[in-house]
ZARO-738748 format. One record per residue (C-alpha): residue number from 0; residue in one letter; x, y, z. Coordinates in nm, 4 decimals. Layout:
<atoms>
 resi resn       xx       yy       zz
  NUM    A        X        Y        Z
...
</atoms>
This chain:
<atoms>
 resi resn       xx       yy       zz
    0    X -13.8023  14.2186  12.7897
    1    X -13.9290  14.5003  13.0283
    2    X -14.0080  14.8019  12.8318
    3    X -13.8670  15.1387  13.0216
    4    X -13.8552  15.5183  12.8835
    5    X -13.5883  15.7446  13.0215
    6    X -13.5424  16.1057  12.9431
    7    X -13.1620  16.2019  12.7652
    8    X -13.0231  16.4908  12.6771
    9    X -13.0766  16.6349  12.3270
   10    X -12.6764  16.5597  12.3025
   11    X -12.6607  16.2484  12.4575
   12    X -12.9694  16.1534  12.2231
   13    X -12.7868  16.2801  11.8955
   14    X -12.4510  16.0689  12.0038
   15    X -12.6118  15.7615  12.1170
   16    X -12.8066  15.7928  11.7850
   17    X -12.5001  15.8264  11.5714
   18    X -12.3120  15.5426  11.7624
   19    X -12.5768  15.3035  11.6734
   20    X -12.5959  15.4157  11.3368
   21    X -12.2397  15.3473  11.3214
   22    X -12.3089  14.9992  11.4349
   23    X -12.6069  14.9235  11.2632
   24    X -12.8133  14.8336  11.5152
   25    X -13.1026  15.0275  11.6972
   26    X -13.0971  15.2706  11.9344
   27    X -13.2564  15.0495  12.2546
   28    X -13.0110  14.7974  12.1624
   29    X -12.7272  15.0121  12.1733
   30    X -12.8618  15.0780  12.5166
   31    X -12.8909  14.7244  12.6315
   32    X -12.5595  14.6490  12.5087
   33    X -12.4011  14.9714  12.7165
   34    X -12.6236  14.8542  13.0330
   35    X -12.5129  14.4688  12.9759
   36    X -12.1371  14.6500  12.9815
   37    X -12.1754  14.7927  13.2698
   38    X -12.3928  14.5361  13.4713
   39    X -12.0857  14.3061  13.3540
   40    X -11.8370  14.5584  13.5022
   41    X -11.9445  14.6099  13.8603
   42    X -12.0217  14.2117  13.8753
   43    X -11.6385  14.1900  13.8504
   44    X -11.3771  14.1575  14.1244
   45    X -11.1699  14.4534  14.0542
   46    X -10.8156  14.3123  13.9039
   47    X -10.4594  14.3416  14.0395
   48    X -10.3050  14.5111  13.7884
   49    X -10.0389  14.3217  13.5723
   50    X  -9.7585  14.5572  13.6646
   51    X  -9.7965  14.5085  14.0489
   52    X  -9.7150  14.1000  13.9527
   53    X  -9.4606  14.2111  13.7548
   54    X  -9.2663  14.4185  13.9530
   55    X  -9.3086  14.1618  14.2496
   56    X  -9.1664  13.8726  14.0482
   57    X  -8.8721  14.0613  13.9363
   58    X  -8.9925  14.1525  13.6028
   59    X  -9.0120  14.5058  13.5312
   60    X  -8.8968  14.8305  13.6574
   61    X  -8.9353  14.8471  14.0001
   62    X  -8.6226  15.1313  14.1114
   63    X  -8.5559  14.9374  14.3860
   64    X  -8.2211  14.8069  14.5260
   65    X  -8.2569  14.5607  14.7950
   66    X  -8.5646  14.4004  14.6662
   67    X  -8.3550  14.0573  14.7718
   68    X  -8.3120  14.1515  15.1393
   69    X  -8.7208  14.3012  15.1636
   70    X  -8.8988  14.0881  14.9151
   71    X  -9.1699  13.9788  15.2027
   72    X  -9.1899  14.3398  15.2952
   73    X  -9.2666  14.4682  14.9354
   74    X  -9.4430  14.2159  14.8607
   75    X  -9.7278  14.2725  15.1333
   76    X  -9.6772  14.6672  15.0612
   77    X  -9.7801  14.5526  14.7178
   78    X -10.0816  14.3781  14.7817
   79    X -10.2205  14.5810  15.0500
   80    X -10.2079  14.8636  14.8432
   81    X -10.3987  14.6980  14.5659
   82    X -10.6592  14.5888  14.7979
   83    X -10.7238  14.9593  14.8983
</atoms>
């Protein structure tokens, strides 16, 4: 392990202190495991969402009418939008 200091706020300390408390586990590794968490996060491709799938499959809500006459053209709308 690489040792590193950082400098928190007297709040952040006191919370961070009580959450591992509340765990049982020390305060550094309450750190690593909130660093780990994130590391783990950004490493990810972000999801589509379930409800996009959903509604493009027919299940679900989707207020539309004439989903049967523009399924193609929802269905792009749908995925470009969830890819930006």
């Amino acid at each position: 392990m690489q040792r590193t200091q950082i400098y928190l706020y007297p709040e952040q300390h006191r919370a961070l202190l009580n959450e591992a408390a509340k765990r049982g586990i020390s305060l550094a590794e309450l750190v690593r495991q909130i660093v780990e968490e994130h590391l783990n996060r950004q490493a990810k491709l972000p999801e589509t969402p379930k409800e996009v799938f959903l509604r493009i499959v027919g299940i679900g809500a989707s207020g539309r009418t004439d989903i049967s006459e523009r399924h193609d053209h929802y269905l792009a709308e749908a995925l470009s939008n969830d890819n930006g």
